[in-house]
C-alpha positions as CSV (number, residue, x, y, z in Angstrom):
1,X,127.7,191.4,76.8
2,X,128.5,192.8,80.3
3,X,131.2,195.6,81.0
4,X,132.7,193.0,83.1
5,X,132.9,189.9,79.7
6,X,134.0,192.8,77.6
7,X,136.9,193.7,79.9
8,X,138.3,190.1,79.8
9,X,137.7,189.4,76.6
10,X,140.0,192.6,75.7
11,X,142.4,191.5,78.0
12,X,142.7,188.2,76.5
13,X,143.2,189.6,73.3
14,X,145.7,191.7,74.4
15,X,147.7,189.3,75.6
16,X,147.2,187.1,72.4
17,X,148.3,190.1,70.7
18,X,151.3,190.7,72.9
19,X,152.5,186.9,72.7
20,X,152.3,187.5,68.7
21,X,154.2,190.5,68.8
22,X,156.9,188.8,71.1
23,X,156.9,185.4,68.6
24,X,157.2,187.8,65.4
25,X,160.6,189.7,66.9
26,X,162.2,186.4,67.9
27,X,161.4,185.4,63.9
28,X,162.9,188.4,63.2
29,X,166.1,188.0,65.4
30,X,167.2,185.1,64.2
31,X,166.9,186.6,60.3
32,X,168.6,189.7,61.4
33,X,170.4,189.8,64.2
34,X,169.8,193.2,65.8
35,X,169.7,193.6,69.4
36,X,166.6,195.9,69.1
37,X,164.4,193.0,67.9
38,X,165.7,191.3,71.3
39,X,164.5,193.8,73.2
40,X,161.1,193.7,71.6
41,X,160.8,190.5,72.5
42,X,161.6,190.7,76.0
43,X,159.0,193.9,76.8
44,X,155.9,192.0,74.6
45,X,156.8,188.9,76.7
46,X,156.7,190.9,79.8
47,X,153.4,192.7,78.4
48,X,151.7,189.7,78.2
49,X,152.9,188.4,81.1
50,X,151.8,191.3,82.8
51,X,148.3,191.4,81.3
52,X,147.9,187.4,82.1
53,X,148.4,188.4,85.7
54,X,146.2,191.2,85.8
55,X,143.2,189.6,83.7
56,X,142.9,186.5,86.6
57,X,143.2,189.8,89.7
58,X,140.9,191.4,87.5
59,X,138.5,188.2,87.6
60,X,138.8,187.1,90.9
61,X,137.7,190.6,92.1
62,X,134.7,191.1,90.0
63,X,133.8,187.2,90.4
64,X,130.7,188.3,92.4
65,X,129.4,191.0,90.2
């Protein structure tokens, strides 16, 4: 497996991991109610959000290698 395969594939499950993390503090919003949980929420969505974004940069600048 190249550098290059390893670095996407971490990347994707990073942002799996991320969008879990996200999915499991909404769950536990609506059980407890504390705006912490919100928050959470919000920064893994952004994470993975993030990450998305930079995985297909990440691609379409190493596409040639």
């Amino acid at each position: 497996m190249s550098l290059r395969a390893f670095h996407l594939l971490f990347i994707a499950l990073s942002v799996m991991l991320a969008a879990f993390c996200a999915a499991w503090a909404m769950d536990q919003y609506r059980v407890d109610h504390r705006g912490l949980l919100i928050v959470g929420a919000v920064g893994s969505l952004i994470a993975a959000c993030g990450l998305a974004v930079y995985g297909t940069m990440f691609q379409r600048k190493t596409r040639n290698l």
